[in-house]
C-alpha positions in Angstrom: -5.1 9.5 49.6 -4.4 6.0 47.9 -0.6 5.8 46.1 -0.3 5.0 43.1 2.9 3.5 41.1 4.2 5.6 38.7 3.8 4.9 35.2 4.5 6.1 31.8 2.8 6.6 28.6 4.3 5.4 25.3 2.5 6.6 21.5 3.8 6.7 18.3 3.9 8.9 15.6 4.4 9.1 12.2 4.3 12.0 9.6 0.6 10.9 7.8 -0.9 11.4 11.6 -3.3 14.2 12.1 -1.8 17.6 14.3 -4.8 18.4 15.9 -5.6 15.1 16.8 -2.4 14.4 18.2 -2.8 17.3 20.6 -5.9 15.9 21.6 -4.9 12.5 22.5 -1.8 14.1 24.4 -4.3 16.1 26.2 -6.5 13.2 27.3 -3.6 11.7 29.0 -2.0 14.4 30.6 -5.0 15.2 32.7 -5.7 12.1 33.9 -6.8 11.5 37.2 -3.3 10.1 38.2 -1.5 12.3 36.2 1.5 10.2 34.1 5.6 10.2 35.6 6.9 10.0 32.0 5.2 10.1 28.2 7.5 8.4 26.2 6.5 10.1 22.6 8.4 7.7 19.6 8.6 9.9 16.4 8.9 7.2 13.7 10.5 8.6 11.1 10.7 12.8 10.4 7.6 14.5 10.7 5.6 17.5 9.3 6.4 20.9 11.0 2.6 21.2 12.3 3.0 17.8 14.3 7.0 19.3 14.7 5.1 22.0 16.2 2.8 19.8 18.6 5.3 18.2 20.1 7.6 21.2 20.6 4.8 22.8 22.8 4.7 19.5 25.0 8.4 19.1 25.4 8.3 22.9 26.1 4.8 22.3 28.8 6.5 19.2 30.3 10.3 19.0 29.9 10.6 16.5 33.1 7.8 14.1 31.6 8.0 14.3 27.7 10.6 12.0 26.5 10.7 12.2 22.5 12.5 9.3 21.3 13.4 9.8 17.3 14.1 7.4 14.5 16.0 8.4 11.6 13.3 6.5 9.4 10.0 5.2 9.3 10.1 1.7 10.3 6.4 0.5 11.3 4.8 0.3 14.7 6.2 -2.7 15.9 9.8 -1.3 16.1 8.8 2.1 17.0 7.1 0.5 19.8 10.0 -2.2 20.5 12.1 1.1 21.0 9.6 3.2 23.4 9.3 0.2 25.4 12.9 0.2 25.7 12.8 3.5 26.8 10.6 3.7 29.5 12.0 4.3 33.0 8.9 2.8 34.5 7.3 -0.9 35.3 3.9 0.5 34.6 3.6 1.2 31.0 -0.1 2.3 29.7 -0.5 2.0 25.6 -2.3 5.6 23.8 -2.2 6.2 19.9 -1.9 9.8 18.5 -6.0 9.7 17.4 -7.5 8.3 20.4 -9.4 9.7 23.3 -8.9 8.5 26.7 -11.6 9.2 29.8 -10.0 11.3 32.9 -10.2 7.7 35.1 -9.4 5.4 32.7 -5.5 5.6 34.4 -7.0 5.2 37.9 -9.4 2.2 37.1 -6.5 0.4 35.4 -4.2 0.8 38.2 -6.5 0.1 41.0 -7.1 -3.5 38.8 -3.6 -4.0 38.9 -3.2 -3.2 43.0 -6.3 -5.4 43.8 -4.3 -8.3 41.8 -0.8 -7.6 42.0 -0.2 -11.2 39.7 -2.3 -9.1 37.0 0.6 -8.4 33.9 -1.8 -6.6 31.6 -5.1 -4.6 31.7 -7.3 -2.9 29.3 -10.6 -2.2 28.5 -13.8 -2.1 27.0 -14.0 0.5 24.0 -16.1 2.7 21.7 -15.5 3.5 18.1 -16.2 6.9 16.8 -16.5 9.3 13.6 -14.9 13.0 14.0 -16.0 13.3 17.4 -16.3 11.5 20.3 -19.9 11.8 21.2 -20.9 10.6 17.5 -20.4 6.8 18.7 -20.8 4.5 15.6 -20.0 0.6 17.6 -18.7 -0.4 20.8 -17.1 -3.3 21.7 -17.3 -5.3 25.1 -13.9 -7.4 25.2 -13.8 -10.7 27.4 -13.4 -10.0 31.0 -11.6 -12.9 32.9 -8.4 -14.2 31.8 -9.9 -17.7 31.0 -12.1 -15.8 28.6 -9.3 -14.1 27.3 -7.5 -16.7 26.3 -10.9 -18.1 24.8 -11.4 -15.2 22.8 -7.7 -15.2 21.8 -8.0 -18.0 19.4 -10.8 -16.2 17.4 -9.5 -12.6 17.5 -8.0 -10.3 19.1 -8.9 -9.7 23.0 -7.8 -6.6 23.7 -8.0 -2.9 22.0 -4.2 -1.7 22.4 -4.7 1.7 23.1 -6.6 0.5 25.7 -3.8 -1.7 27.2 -1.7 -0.6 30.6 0.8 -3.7 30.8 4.3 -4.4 33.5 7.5 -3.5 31.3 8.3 -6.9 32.6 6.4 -8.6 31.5 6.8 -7.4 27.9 10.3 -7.7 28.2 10.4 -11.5 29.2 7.8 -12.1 26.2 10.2 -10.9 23.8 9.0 -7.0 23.3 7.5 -6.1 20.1 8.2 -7.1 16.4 7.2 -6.0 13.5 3.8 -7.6 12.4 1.9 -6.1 9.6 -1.4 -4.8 11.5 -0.8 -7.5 14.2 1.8 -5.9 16.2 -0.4 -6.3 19.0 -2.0 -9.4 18.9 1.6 -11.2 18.2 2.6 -9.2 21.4 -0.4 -10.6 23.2 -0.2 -14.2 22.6 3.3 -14.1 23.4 2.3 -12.6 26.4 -0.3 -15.2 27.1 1.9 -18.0 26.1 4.4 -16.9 29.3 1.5 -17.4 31.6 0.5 -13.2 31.6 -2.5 -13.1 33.7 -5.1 -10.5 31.7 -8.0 -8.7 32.8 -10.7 -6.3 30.7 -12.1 -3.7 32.6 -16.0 -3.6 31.7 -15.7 -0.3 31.4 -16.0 2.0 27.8 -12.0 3.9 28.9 -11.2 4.2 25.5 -12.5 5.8 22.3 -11.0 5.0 19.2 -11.6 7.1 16.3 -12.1 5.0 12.8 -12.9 6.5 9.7 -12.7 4.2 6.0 -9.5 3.7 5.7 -10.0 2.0 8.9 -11.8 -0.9 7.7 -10.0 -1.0 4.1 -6.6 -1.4 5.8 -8.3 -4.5 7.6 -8.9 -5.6 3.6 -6.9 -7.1 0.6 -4.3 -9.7 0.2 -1.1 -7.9 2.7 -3.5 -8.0 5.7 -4.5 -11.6 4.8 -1.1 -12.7 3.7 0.2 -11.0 7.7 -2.7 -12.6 9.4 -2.6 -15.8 7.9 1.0 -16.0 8.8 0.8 -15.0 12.2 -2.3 -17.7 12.5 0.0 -20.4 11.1 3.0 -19.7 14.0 0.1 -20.5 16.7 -0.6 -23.2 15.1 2.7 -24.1 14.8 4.3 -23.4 18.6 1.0 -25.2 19.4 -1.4 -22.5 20.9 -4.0 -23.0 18.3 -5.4 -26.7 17.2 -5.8 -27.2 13.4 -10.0 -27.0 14.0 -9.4 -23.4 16.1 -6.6 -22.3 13.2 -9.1 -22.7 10.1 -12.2 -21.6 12.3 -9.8 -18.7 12.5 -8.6 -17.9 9.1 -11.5 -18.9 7.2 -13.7 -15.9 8.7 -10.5 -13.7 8.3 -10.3 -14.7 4.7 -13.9 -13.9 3.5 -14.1 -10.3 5.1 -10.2 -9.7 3.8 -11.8 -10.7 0.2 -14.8 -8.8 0.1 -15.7 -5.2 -0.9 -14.9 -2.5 1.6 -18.5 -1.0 2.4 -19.3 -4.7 2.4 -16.4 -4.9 5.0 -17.3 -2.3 7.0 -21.1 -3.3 7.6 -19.8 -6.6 8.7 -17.4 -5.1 11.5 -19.6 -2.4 12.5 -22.8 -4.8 12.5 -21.9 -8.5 12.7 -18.0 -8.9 14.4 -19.1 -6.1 17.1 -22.1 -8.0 17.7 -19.7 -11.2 18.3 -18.0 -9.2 20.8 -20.3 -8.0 22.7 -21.5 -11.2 23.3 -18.5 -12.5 24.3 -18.4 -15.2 21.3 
């Protein structure tokens, strides 16, 4: 029987995040294949007693593995996730948010990437996006495989799906950890990552599915998101990672679907920025 290192999980939550759909995610990673050593469970900020209640039952199902890590207040996912990476007793650290769905293997096929290349400092994964329930599939996205694609990709959008990711504490660590980022925590996390010579790798595989709804698209809208990714645009341009041509190819795009109407929005990422992907563009 092939060993495996052990590794934890780390997911945030906040009070606005759905009960049941916590439990679920929770689920999906506590009976994976190679089950987890530690799920590191960052409650940002107080939450309702039916999520209260979901976490209870966990800490109560798996006092030696549940570590619930609380902050007095709501501070955003970058320092909610700054903290659970902190607080992670293992090298091996796989990424899950509290209304996502992870297949049984998608631990197993991660790990194995990471033992067949050992200078590997982050995996993830293809994904697929769905509505209510997991077999109503409304896109899919297929990320860029190779780490030359990756960093490609990277100057365009974002490479990787973080609930996806499984990355070496490490390595995070060394790039500085997370910070907040409106609705770029994870793409500032990645270029940094990428910028200290991380080695990447996507897994062709659909391991993930993500579960959108409208809100996902509108928060992807309006002048805050903009105003964030413009920003975080204009740092790689200025430490150098993206030219001035890659920087406006970049934020122009950004800029019309930020500006335009939200079902306008969402035909474009389910249709047109999906297609993109796929195709590896």
């Amino acid at each position: 029987m092939k060993k495996y290192p052990k590794y934890s999980v780390l997911m945030s939550v906040y009070f606005k995040e759905n009960p049941n759909w916590l439990e679920y995610s929770i689920e999906s990673m506590m009976n994976q294949t190679v089950k987890p050593d530690e799920f590191v469970l960052v409650e940002d900020g107080p939450l309702t007693e039916e999520l209260d209640s979901v976490v209870e039952k966990y800490a109560e199902k798996y006092p030696k593995i549940l570590n619930v890590v609380k902050i007095e207040k709501n501070g955003g996912l970058g320092p909610a996730l700054k903290l659970g990476v902190e607080n992670c007793r293992n090298e091996y650290i796989a990424r899950m948010d509290s209304d996502d769905y992870s297949v049984p293997d998608r631990i197993e096929k991660e790990l194995n990437m990471f033992l067949e290349n050992p200078d590997l400092g982050m995996v993830g994964s293809n994904v697929s996006e769905f509505i209510d329930d997991i077999d109503n599939v409304v896109s899919s996205v297929v990320l860029p495989e190779s780490n030359e694609d990756i960093i490609k990709f990277s100057k365009k959008r974002n490479p990787f799906r973080h609930p996806s990711v499984l990355f070496k504490k490490s390595v995070v660590m060394s790039a500085g950890n997370y910070r907040e980022y409106y609705l770029c925590e994870d793409y500032d996390m990645w270029l940094r990552m990428i910028r200290n010579n991380c080695r990447c790798y996507n897994i062709q595989d659909v391991l993930v599915y993500m579960r959108i709804g409208a809100d996902f698209y509108k928060r992807r809208g309006g002048s805050k998101y903009f105003k964030s990714i413009k920003k975080f645009k204009k740092e790689q341009l200025e430490n150098g990672y993206f030219t001035k041509l890659e920087y406006y190819k970049s934020v122009i795009p950004h800029a019309i679907v930020c500006y335009m109407p939200n079902n306008l929005r969402d035909l474009v990422y389910r249709k047109l920025l999906r297609k993109k992907a796929n195709n590896g563009k």
